[in-house]
Backbone as a printed PyTorch tensor [residue, N CA C, xyz], in Angstrom:
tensor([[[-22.8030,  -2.7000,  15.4760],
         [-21.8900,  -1.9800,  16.3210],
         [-21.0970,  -1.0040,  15.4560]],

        [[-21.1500,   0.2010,  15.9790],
         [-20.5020,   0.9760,  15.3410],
         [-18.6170,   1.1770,  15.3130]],

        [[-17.7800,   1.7530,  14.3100],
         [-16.9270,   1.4560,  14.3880],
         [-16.5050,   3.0310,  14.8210]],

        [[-15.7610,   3.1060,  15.2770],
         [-14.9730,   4.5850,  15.6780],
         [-14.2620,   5.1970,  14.8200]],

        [[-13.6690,   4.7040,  13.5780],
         [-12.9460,   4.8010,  12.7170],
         [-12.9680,   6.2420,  12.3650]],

        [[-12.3770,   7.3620,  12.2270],
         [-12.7500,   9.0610,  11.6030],
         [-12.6640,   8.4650,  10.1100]],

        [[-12.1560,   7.7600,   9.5310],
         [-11.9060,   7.6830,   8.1310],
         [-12.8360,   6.7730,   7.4780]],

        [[-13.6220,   6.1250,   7.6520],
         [-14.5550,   5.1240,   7.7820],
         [-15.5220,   6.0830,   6.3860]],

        [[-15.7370,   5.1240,   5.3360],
         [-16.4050,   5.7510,   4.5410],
         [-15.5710,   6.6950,   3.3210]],

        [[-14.4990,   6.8800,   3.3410],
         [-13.6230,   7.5340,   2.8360],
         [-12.2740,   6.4280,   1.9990]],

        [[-12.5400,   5.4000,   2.4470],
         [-11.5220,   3.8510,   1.5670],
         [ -9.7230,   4.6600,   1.8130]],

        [[ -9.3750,   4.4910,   0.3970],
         [ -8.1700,   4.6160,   0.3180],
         [ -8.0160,   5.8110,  -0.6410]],

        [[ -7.3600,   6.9660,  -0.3200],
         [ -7.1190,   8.1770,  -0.3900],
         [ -6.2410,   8.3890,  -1.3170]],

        [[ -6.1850,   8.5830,  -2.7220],
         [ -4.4890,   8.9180,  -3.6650],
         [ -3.9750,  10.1460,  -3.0770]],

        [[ -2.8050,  10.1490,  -2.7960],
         [ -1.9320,  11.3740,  -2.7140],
         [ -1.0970,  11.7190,  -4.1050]],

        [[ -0.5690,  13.1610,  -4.0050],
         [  0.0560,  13.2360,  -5.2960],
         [  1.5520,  12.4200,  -5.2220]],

        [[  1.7580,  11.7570,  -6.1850],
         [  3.3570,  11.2150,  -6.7320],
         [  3.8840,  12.6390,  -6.8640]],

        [[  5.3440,  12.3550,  -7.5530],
         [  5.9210,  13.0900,  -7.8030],
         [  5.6050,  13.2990,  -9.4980]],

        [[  6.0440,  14.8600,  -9.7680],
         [  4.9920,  15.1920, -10.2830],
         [  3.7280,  15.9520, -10.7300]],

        [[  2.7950,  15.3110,  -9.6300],
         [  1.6750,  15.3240,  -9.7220],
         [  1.0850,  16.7860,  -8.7100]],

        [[  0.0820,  17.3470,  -9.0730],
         [ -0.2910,  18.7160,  -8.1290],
         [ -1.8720,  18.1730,  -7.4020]],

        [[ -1.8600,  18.6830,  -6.8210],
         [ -3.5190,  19.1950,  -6.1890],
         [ -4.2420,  20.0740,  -6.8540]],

        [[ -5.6740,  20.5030,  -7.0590],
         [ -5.9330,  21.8640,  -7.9700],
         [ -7.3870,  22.0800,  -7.5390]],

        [[ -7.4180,  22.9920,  -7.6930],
         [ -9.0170,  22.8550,  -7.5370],
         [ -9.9930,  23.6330,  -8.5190]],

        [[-11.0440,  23.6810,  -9.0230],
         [-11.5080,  24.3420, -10.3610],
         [-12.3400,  25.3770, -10.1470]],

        [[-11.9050,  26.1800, -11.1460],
         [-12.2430,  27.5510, -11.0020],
         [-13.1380,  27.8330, -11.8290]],

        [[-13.0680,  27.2570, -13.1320],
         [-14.7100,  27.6900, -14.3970],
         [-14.1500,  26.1710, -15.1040]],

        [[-15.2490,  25.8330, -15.5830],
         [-15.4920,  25.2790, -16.6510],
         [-15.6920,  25.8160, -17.9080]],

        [[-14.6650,  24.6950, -18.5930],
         [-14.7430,  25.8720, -19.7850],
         [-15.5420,  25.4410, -20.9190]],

        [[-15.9260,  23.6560, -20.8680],
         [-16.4960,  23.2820, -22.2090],
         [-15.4610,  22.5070, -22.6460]],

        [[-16.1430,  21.1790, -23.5460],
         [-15.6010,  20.2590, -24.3310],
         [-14.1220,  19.4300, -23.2500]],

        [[-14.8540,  19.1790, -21.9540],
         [-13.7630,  18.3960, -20.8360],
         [-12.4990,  19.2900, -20.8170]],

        [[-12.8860,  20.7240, -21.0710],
         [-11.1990,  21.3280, -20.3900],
         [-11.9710,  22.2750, -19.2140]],

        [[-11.2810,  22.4340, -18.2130],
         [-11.2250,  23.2710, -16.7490],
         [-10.0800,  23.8280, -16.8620]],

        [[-10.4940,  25.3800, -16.0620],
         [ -9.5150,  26.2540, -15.3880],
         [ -9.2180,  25.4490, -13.9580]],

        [[ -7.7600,  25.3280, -13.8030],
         [ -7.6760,  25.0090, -12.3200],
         [ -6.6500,  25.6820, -11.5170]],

        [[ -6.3230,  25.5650, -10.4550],
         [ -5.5630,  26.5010,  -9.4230],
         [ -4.9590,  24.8830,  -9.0260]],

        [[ -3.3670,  25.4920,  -9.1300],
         [ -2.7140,  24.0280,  -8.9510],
         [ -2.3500,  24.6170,  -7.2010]],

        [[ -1.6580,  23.7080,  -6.3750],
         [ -1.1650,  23.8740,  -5.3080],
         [  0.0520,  24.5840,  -5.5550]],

        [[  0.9240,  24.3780,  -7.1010],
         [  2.2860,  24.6900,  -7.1180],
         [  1.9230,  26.6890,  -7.2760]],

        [[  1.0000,  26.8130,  -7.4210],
         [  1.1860,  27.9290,  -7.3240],
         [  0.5280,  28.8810,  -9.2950]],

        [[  0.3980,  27.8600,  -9.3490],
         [  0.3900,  27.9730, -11.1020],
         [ -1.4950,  28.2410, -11.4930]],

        [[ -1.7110,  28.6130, -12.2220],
         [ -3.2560,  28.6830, -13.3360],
         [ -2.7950,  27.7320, -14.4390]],

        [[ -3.7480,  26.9370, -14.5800],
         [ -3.6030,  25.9570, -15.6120],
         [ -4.8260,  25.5110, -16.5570]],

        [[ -4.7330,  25.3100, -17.7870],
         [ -5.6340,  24.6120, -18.3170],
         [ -5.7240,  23.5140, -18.6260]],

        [[ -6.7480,  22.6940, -17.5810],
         [ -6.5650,  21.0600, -17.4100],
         [ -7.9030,  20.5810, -18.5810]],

        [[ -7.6830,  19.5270, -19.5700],
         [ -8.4750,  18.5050, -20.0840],
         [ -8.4130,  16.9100, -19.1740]],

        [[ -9.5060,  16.3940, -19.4260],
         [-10.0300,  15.4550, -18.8980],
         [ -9.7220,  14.7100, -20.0480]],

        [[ -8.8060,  13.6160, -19.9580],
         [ -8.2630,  12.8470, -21.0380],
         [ -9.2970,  11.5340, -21.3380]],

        [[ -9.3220,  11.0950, -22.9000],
         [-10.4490,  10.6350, -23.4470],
         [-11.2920,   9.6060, -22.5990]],

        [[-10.1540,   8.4950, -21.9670],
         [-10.1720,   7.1930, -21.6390],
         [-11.4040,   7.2560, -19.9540]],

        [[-10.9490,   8.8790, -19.4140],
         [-11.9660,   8.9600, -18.0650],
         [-12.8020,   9.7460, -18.1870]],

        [[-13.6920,  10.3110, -19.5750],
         [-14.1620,  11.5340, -19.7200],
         [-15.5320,  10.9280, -19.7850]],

        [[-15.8630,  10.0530, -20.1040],
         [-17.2310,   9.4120, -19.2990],
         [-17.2560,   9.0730, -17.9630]],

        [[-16.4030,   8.6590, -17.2590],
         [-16.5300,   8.4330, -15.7280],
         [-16.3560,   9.2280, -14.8780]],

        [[-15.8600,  10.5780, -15.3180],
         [-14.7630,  11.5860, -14.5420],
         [-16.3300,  13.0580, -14.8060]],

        [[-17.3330,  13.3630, -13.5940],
         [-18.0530,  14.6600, -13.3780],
         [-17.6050,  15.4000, -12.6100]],

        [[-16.9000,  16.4170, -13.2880],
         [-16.4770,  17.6920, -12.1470],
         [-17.0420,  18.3690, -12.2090]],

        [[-17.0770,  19.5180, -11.2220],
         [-18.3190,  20.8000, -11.5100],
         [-16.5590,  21.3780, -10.8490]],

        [[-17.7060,  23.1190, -10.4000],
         [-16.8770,  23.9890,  -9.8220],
         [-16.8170,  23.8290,  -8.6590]],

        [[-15.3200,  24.0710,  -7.8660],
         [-14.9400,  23.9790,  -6.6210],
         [-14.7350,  22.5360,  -5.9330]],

        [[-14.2060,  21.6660,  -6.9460],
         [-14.1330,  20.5730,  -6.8350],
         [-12.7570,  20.5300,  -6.7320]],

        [[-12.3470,  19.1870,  -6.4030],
         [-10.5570,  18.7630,  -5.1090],
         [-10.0430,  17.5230,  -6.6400]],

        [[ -9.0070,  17.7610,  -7.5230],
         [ -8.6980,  17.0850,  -8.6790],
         [ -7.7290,  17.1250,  -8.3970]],

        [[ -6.7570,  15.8290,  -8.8940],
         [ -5.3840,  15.7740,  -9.2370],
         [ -5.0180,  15.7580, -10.6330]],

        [[ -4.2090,  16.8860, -11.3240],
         [ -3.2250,  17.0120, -11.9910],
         [ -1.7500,  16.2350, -12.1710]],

        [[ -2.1420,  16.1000, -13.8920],
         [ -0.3750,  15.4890, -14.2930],
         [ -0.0990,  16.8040, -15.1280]],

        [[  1.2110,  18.0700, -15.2310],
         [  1.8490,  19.0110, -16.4050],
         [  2.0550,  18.0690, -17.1540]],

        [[  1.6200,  18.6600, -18.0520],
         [  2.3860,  18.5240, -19.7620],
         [  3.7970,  18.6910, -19.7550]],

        [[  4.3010,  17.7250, -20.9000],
         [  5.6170,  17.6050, -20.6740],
         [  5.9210,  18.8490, -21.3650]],

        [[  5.6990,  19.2380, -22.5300],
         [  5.0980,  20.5210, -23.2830],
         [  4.2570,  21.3790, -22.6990]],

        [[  4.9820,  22.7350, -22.7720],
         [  3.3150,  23.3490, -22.1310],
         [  2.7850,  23.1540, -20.4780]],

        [[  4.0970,  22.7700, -19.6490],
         [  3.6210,  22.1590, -18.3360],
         [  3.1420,  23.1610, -17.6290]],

        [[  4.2010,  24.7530, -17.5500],
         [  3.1710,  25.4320, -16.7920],
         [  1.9240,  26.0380, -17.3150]],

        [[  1.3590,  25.7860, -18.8020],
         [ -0.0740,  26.4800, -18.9600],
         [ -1.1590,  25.2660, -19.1410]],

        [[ -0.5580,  24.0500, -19.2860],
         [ -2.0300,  22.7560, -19.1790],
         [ -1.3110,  21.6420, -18.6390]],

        [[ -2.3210,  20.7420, -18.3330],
         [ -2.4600,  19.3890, -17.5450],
         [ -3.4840,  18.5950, -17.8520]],

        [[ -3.3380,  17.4670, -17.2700],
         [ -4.2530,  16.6630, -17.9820],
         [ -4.7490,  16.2270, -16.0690]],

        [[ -6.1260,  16.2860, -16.1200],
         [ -6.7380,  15.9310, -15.0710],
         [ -6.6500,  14.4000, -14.5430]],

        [[ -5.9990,  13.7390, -13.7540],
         [ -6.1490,  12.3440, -13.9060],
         [ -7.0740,  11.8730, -12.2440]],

        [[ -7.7500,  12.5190, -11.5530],
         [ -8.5200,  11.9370, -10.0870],
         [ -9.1370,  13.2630,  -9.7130]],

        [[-10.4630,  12.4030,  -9.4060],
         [-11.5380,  13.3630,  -8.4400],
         [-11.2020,  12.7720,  -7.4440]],

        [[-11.3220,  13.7890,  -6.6550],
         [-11.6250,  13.4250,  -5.3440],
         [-13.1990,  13.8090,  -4.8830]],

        [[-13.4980,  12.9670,  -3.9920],
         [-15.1940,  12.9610,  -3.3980],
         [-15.4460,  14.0180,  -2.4370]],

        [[-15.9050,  14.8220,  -1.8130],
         [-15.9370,  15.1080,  -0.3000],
         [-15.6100,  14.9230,   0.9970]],

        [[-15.9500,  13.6480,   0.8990],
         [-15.4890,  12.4660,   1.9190],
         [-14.0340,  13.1050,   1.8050]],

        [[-13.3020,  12.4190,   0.5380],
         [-11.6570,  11.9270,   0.0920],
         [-11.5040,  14.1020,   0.5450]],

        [[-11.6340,  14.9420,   0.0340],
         [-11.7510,  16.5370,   0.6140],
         [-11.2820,  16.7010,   1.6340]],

        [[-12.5250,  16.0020,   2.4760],
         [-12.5450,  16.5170,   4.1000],
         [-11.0030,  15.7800,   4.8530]],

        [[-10.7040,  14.8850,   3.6850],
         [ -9.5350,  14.0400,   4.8970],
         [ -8.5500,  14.3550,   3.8600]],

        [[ -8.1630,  14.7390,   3.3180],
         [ -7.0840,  15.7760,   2.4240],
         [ -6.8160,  16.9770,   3.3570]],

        [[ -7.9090,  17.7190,   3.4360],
         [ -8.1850,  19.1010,   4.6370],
         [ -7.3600,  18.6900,   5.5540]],

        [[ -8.1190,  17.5970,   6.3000],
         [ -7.6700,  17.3390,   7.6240],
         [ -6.0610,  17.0070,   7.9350]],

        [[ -5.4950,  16.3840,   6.4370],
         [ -3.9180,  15.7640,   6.6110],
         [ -3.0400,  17.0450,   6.4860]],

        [[ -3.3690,  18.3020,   5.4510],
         [ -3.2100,  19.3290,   5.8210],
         [ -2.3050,  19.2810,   3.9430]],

        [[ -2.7590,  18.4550,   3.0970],
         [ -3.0990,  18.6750,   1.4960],
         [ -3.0250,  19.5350,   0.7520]],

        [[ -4.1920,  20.4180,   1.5040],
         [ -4.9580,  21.8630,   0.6520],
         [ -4.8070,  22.5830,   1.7100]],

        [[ -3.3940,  22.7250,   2.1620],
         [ -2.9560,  24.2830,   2.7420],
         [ -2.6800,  25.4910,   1.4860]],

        [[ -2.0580,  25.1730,   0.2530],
         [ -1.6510,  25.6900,  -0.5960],
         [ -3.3490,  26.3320,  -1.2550]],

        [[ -4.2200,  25.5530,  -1.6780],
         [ -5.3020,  25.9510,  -2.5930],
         [ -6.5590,  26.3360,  -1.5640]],

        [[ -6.4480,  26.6880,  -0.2830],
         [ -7.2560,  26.8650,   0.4650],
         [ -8.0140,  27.6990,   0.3100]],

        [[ -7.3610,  28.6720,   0.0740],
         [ -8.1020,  30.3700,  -0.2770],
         [ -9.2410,  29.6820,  -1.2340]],

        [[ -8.9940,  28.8180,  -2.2380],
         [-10.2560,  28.6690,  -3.4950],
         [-10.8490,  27.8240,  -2.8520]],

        [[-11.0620,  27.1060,  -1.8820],
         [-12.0500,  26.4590,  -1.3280],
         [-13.5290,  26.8420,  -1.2780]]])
């Protein structure tokens, strides 16, 4: 029996803390750093920190959460969550990625 659920397949969703941005990637640059487009409005250069850089595949035009540098916050970040498609489409839908829409 099927379940009706819209979210079904999609689990449990991270939102950003405080903090934390939305971004989405614009080039890859090599050696786990990305260009990304934060929600705050900012260009940033995000690395993929050591501990998730085997588990963590981004390509381009992909839905990531950002932590700024405490140093350096508005020109890098450290990438800390992919989001899936699935986790995308219901970000979209909560209304998330009003800010980074245009790079969709």
């Amino acid at each position: 029996m099927a379940n009706d659920n819209e979210d079904e397949g999609v689990g449990r969703v991270r939102t950003p803390d405080d903090g934390e941005f939305l971004a989405v990637v614009l080039n890859k640059m090599g050696y786990g750093r990305l260009k990304v487009y934060c929600s705050d409005g900012k260009e940033r250069m995000g690395r993929i920190p050591g501990s998730k850089r085997r588990r963590m595949w981004i390509d381009t035009d992909d839905v990531v959460l950002i932590e700024p540098w405490d140093i350096q916050g508005d020109e890098k970040c450290d990438i800390i969550w992919h989001y899936s498609n699935a986790q995308k489409d219901w970000l979209e839908d909560k209304g998330y990625l009003d800010e980074i829409k245009e790079f969709l």
